[in-house]
KOLVEXRO-744631 format. One record per residue (C-alpha): residue number from 0; residue in one letter; x, y, z. Coordinates in Angstrom, 1 decimal. Layout:
NUM,A,X,Y,Z .
...
END
This chain:
0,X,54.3,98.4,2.3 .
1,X,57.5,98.2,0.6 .
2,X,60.7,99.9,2.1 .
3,X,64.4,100.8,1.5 .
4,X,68.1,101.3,2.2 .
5,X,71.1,102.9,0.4 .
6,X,74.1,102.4,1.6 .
7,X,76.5,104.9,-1.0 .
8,X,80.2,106.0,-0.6 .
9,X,80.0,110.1,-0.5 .
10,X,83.2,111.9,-1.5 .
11,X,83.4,114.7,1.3 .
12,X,82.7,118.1,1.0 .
13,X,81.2,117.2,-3.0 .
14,X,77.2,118.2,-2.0 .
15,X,75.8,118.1,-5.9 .
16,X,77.3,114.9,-6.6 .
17,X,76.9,112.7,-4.1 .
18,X,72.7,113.7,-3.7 .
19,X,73.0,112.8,-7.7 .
20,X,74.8,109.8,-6.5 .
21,X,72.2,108.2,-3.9 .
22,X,69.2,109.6,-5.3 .
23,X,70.1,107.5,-8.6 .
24,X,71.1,104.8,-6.6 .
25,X,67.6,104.6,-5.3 .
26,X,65.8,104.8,-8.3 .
27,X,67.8,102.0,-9.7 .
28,X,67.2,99.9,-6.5 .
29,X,63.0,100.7,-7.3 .
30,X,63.1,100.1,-10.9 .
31,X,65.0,96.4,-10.1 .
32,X,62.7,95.5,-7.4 .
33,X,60.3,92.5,-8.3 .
34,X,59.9,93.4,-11.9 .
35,X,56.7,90.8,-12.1 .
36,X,54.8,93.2,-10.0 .
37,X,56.0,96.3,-12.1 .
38,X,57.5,99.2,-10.9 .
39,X,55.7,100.4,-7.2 .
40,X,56.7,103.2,-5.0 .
41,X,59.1,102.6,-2.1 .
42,X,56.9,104.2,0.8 .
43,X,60.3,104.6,2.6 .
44,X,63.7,105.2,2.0 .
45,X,66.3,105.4,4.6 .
46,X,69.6,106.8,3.7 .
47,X,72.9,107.1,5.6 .
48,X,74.0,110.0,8.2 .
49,X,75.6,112.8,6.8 .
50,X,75.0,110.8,3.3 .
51,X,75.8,114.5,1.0 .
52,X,78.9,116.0,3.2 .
53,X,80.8,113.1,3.8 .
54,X,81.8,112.5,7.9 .
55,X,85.1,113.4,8.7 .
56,X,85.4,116.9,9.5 .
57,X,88.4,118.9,10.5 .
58,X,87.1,121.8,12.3 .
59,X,84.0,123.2,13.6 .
60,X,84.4,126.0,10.4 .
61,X,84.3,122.8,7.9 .
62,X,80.7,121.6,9.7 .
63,X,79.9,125.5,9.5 .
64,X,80.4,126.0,5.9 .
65,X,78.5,122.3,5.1 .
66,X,75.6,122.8,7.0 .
67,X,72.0,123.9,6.1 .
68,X,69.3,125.0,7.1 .
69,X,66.4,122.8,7.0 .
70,X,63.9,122.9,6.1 .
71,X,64.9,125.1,3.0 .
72,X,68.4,124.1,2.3 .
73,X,69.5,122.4,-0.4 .
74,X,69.9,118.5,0.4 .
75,X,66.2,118.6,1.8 .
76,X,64.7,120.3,-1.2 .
77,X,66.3,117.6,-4.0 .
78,X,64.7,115.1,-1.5 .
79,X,61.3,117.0,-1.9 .
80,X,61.8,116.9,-5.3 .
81,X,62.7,113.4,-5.5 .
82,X,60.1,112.5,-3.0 .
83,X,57.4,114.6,-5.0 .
84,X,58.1,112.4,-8.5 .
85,X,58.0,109.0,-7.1 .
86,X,55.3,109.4,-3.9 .
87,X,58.4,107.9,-1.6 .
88,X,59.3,108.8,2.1 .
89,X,62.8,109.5,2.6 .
90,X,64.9,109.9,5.9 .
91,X,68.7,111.1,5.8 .
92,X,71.3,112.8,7.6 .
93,X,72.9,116.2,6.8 .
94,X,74.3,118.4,9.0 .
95,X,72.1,121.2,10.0 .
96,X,72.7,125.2,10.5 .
97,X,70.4,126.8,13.3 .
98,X,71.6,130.3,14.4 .
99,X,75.0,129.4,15.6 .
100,X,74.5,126.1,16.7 .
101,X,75.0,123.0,14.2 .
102,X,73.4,119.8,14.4 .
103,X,74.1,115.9,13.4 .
104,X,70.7,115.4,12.2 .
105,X,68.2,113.6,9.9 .
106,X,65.3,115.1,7.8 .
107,X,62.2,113.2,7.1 .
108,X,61.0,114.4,3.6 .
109,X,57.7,113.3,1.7 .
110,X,55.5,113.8,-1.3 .
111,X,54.5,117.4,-0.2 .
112,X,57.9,118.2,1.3 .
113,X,59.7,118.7,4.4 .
114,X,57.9,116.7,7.4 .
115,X,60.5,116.9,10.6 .
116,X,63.6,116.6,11.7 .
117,X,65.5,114.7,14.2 .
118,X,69.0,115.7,15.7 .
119,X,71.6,113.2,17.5 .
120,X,71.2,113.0,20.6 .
121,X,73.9,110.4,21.5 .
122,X,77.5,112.3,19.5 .
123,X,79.9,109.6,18.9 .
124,X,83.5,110.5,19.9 .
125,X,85.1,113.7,17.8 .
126,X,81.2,114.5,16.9 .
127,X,81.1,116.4,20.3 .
128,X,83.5,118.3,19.3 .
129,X,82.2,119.7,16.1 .
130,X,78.5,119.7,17.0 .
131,X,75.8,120.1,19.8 .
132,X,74.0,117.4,21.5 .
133,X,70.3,116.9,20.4 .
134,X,67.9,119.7,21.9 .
135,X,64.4,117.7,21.5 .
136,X,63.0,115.0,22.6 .
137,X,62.3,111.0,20.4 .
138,X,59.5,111.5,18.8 .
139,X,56.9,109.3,15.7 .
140,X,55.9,110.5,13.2 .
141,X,52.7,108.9,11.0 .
142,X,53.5,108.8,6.5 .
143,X,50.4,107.3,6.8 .
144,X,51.1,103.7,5.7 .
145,X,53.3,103.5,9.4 .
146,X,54.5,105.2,11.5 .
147,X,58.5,106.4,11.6 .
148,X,60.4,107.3,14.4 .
149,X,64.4,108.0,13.8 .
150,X,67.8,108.2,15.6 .
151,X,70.9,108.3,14.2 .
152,X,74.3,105.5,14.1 .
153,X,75.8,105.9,18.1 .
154,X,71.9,106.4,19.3 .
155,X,71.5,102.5,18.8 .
156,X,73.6,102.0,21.8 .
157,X,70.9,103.5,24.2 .
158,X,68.0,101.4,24.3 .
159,X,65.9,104.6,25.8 .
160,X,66.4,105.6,22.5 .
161,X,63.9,102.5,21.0 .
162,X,62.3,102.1,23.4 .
163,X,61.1,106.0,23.5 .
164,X,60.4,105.4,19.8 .
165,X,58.5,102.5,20.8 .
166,X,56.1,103.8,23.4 .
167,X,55.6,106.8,21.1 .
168,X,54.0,104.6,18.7 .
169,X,57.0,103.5,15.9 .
170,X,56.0,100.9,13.6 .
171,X,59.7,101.7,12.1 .
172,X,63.0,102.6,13.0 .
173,X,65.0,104.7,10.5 .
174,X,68.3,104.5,11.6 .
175,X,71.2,106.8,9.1 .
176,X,74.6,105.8,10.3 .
177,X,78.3,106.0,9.5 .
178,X,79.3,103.3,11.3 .
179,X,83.4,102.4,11.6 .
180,X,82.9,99.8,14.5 .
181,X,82.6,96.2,12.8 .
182,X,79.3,94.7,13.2 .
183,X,78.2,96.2,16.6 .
184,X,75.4,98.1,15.5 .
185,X,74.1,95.2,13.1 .
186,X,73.7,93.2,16.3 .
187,X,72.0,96.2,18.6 .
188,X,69.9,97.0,16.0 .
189,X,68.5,93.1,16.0 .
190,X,67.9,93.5,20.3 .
191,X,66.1,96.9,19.8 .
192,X,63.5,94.9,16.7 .
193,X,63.3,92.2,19.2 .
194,X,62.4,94.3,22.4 .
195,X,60.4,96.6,20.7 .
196,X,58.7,95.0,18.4 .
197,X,59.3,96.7,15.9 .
198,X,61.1,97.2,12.0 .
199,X,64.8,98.5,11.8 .
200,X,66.3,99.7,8.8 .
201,X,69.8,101.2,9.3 .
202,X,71.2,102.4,6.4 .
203,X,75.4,102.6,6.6 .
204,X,77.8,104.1,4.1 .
205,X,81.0,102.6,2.9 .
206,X,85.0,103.9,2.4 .
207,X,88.0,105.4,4.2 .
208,X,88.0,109.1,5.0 .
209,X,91.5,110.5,6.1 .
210,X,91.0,113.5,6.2 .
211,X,92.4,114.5,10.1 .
212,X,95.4,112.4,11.7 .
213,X,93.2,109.2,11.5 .
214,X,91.6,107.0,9.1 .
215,X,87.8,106.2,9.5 .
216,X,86.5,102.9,7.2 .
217,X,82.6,102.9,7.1 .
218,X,81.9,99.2,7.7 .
219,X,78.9,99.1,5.4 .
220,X,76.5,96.0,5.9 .
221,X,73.2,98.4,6.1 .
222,X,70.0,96.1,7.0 .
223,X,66.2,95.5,7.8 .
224,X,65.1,93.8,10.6 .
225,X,62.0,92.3,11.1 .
226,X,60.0,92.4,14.7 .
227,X,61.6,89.3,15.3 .
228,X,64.7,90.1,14.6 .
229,X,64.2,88.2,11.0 .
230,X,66.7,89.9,8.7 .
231,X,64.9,90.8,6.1 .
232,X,68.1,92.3,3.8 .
233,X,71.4,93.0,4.5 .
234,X,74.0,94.6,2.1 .
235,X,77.5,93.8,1.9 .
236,X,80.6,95.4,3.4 .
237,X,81.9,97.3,0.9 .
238,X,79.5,97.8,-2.1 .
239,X,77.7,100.6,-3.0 .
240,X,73.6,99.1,-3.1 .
241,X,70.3,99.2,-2.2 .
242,X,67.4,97.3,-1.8 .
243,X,63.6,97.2,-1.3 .
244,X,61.6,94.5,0.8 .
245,X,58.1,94.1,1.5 .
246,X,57.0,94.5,5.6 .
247,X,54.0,94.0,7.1 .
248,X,53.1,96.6,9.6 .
249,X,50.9,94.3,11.4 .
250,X,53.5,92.0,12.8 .
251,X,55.2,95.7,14.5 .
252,X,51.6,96.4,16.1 .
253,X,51.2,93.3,17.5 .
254,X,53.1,93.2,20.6 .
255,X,52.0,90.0,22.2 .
256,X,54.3,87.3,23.3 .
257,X,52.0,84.5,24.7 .
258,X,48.1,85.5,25.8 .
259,X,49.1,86.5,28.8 .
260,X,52.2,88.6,28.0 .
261,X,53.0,91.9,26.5 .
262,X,56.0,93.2,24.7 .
263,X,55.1,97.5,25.8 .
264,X,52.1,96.2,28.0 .
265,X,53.8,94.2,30.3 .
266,X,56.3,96.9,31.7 .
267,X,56.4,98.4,35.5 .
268,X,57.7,101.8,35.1 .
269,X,56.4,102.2,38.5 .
270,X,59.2,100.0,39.9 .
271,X,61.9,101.1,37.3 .
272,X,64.3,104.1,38.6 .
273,X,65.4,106.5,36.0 .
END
């Protein structure tokens, strides 16, 4: 199956635009990729956390008046739309709107619409103090040519957070970020392929947003990792890109190390404490 990332440079606060922006982004990345074998669908595209609002918000009002509903608002219909035309997956972040409470989270969207949706768990520094913690558990989801599970930038510090996705059955890790510390999660994200034996796609965004008393520059460098740790693509620092390689979900579903020796199989949860 063949998968993506878009790494894009949102301008905040500008919805329309910046969902104009990525969505042509990935349609150039499609139309580019491997012209002998013509133009294919991209089973899954991953794009980057909070990819329409931009990051950097102020006040709790400024998350308030950029967050949706979902499903029904607006980011996760253009996806359906999107998703619809060209028989794609996508998975991106948008802040979300449920009663009062509002939500870091990412929306997995396909040919016949909204699927689910995922909301941090693990809020990364002034996060907490613009939105609540994740309220559900990690959780898989099958598109039928894999099976996706997501978390979002900070979560791939927590390895409970992989290997929950693991044990649940992921053949794929979407990962949206908007990562400002330099190369950290490029590294974590090659352990939790390695450990889990699985695909990672983490999808970055690039630029400065000053918007509050401190600067924030998105470090960029959005890649795929292969099962063992293999990376399959990786964008640069400070473009914005895309790209689409070919995986084989076979190599995530094979956990074996040796013949006697399992990735998942060979765990002792009896003897771990939590």
């Amino acid at each position: 199956m063949r998968i993506g990332i878009a790494q894009t440079s949102p301008a905040f606060g500008e919805r329309d635009r910046n969902i104009e922006d990525a969505l042509q982004l990935l349609e150039t990345a499609r139309q580019g990729a491997d012209q002998p074998r013509g133009v294919e669908a991209v089973a899954l595209w991953v794009l980057p956390e909070l990819f329409a609002s931009g990051y950097q918000f102020a006040s709790v009002d400024e998350v308030a008046a950029a967050a949706e509903p979902v499903p029904g608002g607006p980011t996760t219909e253009a996806l359906a739309d999107y998703c619809a035309e060209h028989g794609s997956h996508v998975v991106a972040g948008l802040p979300e709107r449920d009663g009062d409470r509002l939500f870091n989270s990412a929306v997995l969207v396909g040919p016949e619409g909204f699927v689910a949706c995922y909301r941090k768990v693990h809020l990364f520094y002034q996060e907490k103090l613009h939105f609540s913690a994740g309220d559900r558990p990690f959780f898989v989801v099958d598109i039928g040519e894999a099976k996706v599970g997501m978390m979002i930038c900070f979560d791939h510090l927590f390895p409970e957070s992989a290997r929950s996705l693991a044990l649940e059955g992921a053949d794929i890790i979407a990962h949206p970020a908007n990562l400002v510390l330099p190369d950290l999660a490029q590294q974590t994200m090659k352990v939790r392929a390695l450990e889990n034996g699985v695909y990672t796609a983490t999808s970055n965004r690039i630029g400065t947003e000053a918007r509050t008393d401190e600067s924030l520059t998105y470090t960029g460098r959005s890649q795929i990792v292969g099962p063992d740790t293999t990376i399959l693509a990786r964008l640069s620092a400070d473009r914005v890109e895309a790209t689409v390689v070919d995986i084989d979900i076979a190599k995530a579903r094979d956990k074996t190390l040796t013949p006697h020796n399992d990735k998942l199989g060979d765990r002792r949860p009896d003897l771990y404490r939590l």
